[in-house]
C-alpha positions as CSV (number, residue, x, y, z in Angstrom):
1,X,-70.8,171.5,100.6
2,X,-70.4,169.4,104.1
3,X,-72.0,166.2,102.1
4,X,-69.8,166.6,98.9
5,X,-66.8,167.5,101.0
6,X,-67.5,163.6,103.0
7,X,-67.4,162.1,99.8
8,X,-64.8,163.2,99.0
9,X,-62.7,162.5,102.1
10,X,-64.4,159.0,102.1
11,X,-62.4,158.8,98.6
12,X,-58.9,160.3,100.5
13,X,-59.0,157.4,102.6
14,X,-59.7,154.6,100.1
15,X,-57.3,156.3,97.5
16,X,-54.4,156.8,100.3
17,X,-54.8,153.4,101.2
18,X,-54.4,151.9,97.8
19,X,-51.0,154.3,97.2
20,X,-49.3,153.1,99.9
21,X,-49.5,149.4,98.0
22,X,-46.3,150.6,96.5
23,X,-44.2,149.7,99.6
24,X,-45.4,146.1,98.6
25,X,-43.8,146.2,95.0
26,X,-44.4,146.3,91.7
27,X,-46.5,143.7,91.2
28,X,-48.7,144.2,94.2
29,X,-49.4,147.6,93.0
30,X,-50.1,146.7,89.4
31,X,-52.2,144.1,90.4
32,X,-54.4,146.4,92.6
33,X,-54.5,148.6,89.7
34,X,-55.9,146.1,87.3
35,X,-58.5,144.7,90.4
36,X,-60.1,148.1,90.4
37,X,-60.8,147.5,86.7
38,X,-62.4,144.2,87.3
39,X,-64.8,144.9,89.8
40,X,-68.0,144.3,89.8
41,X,-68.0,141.8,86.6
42,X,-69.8,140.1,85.3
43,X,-72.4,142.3,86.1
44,X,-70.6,145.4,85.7
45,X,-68.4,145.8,82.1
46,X,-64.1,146.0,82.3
47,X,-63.7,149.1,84.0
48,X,-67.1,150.1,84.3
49,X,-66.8,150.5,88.4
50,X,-63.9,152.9,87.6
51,X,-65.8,155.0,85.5
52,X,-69.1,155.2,87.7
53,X,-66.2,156.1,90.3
54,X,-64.7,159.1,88.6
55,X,-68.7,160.2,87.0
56,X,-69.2,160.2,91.3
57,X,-66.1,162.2,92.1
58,X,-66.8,164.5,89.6
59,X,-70.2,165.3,91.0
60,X,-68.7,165.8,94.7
61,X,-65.8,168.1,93.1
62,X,-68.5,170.4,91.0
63,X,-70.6,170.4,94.1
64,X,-68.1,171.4,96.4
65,X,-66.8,174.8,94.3
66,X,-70.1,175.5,93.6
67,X,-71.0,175.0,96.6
68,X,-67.7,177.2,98.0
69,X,-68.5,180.0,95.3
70,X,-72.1,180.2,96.5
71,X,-70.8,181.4,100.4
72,X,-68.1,183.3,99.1
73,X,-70.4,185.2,97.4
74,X,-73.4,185.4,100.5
75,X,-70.3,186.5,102.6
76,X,-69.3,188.9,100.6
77,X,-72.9,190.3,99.9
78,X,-73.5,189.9,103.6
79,X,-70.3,192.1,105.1
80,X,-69.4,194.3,102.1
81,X,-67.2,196.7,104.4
82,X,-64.5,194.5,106.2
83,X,-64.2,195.2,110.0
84,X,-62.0,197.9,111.0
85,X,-60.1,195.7,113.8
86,X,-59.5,192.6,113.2
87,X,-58.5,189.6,115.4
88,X,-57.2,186.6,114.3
89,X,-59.1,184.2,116.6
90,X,-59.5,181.8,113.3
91,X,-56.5,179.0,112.8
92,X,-54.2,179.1,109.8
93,X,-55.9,176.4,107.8
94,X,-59.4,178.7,108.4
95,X,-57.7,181.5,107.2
96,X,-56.0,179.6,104.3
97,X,-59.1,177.6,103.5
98,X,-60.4,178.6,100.2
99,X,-56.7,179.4,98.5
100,X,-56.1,175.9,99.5
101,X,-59.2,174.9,97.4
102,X,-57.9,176.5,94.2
103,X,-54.1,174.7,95.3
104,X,-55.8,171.2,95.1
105,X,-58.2,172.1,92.3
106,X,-55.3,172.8,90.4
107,X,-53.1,169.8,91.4
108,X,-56.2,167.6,90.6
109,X,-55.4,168.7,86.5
110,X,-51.9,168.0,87.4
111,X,-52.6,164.6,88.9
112,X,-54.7,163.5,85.9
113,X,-52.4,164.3,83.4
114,X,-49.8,163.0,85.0
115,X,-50.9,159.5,86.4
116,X,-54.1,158.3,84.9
117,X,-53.6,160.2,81.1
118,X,-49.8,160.0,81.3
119,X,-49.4,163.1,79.4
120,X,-47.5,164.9,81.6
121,X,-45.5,161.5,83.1
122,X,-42.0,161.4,81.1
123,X,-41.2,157.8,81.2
124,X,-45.2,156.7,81.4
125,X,-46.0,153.1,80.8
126,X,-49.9,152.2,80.2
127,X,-50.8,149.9,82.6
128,X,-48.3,150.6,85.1
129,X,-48.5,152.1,87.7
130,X,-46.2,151.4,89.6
131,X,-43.3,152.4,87.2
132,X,-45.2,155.6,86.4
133,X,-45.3,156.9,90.2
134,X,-41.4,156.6,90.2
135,X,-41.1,157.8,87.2
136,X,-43.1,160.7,88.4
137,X,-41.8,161.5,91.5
138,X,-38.3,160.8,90.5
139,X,-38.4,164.5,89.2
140,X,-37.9,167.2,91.4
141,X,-41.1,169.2,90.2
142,X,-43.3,165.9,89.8
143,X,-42.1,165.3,93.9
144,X,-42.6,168.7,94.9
145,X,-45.6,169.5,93.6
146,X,-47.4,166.4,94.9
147,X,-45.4,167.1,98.4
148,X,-46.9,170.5,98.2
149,X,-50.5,169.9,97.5
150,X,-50.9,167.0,100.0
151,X,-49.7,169.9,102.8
152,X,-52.5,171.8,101.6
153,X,-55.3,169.1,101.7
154,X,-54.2,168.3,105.1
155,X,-55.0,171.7,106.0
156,X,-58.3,172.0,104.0
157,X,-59.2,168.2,105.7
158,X,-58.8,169.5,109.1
159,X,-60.7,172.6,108.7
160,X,-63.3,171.1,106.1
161,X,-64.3,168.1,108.6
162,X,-64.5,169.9,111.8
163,X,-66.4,172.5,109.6
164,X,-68.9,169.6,107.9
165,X,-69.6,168.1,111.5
166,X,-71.1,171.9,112.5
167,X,-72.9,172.1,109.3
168,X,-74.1,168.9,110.0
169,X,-75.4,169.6,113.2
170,X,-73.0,166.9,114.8
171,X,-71.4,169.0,117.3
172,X,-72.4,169.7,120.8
173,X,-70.0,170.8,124.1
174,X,-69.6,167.3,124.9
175,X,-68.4,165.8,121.3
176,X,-66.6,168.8,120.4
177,X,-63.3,167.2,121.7
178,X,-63.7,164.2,119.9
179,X,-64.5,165.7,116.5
180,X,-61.7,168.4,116.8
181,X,-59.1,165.4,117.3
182,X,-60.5,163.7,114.7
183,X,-60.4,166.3,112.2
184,X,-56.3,166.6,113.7
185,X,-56.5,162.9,113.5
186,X,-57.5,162.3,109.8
187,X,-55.7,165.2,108.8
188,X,-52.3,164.3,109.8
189,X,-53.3,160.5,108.5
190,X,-53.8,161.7,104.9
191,X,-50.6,163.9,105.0
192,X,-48.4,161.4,106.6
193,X,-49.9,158.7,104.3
194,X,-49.2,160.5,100.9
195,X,-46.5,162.1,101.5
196,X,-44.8,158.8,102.8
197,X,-44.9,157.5,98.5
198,X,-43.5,160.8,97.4
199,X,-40.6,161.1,99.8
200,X,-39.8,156.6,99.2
201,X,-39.3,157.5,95.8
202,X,-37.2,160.4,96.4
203,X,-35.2,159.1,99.0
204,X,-35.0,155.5,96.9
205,X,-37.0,153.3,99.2
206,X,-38.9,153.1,96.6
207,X,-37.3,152.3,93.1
C-alpha cells in the first residue's frame, strides 16, 4: 500500500504541474497535451507513453484498495469488539482516511468521463484541453465537485505519506519533524495547486 500510494503521489505532482499550464493559455496547454502523446517516438508509437502511463496507474490504484481492503479487513478480524472509551488522539484526516479513499475513487470515474472521454464534459472538444477544463469547471457541479475531492486528497496525502514513511521504516525521533512537515508540506502543495485551476475558471481568470 505505502509503494502504490508513492506512485501515485509521484503522479499528483507531475499531473498538478502540467494543470497549472492553463495560466499560460490555450495554446500552451494544448500543446503540452499533444507533447505527452509524442513522447518517446520514434521508438515508442503516437501515444503509446500515454497508455503505458494509465496501464501503470491503474496497477498503483488496484493495489492500493486492495491493498486498503486487505487491513480493513485484519483490523477488523484483529479488534472485533470496539473499545469501550475511546480517545481521539488520531487527526481528522486519520480518522477520515479510508471515506476519503472511496471520495477520490469515485471522483477518479468522474474525472475520466469528464476530461479525457468527454462524456460527461457539455461543451467537449477532442483535442482540447484547454477549452474542455473551462468548459468543465464553468458549471457549478463540474467546479465543485473537483473543489471537493482535491480537499479530500489533501487530507488522504498528508496522512497517506507520513503513514508510507512508517511503513517504510523511514522514520526515527530525529526525522520525524522533517517527514511530518513534509507530509503538511506536499499536502497543502497539491490542494493549493489544483484547486488554484478550478477557482481561475470560476472566478474568470481563466476563460
Amino acid at each position: 500500500m505505502a509503494v502504490s500510494g508513492l506512485v501515485l503521489l509521484a503522479y499528483l505532482v507531475a499531473h498538478m504541474l502540467g494543470n497549472l499550464k492553463v495560466f499560460l493559455g490555450a495554446g500552451e496547454l494544448n500543446g503540452y497535451a499533444a507533447w505527452l502523446r509524442t513522447v518517446g517516438q520514434p521508438f515508442l508509437g503516437y501515444a503509446w507513453f500515454l497508455w503505458l502511463a494509465r496501464l501503470v496507474l491503474l496497477a498503483a490504484v488496484l493495489v492500493h484498495a486492495v491493498a486498503a481492503y486487505q487491513l480493513s479487513r485484519r483490523d477488523l478480524a484483529a479488534r472485533p469488539v470496539g473499545y469501550r472509551h475511546r480517545r481521539r488522539r488520531a487527526s481528522y484526516a486519520t480518522r477520515t482516511m479510508r471515506w476519503g479513499g472511496v471520495i477520490l475513487a469515485l471522483f477518479v470515474v468522474w474525472h475520466i468521463l469528464d476530461l479525457t472521454t468527454l462524456t460527461v464534459n457539455p461543451r467537449a472538444e477532442a483535442g482540447h484541453p484547454y477549452q474542455n477544463i473551462v468548459a468543465s469547471f464553468s458549471t457549478w457541479y463540474g467546479g465543485g465537485i473537483y473543489c471537493l475531492a482535491m480537499l479530500a486528497l489533501g487530507l488522504h496525502v498528508r496522512h497517506g505519506f507520513w503513514s508510507a514513511a512508517q511503513t517504510l521504516g523511514l522514520n526515527n525521533p530525529r526525522r520525524d519533524r522533517v517527514l511530518k512537515f513534509t507530509a503538511n508540506g506536499l499536502a497543502l502543495l497539491l490542494t493549493a495547486g489544483f484547486l488554484s485551476v478550478p477557482i481561475a475558471v470560476m472566478t474568470g481568470v481563466v476563460r
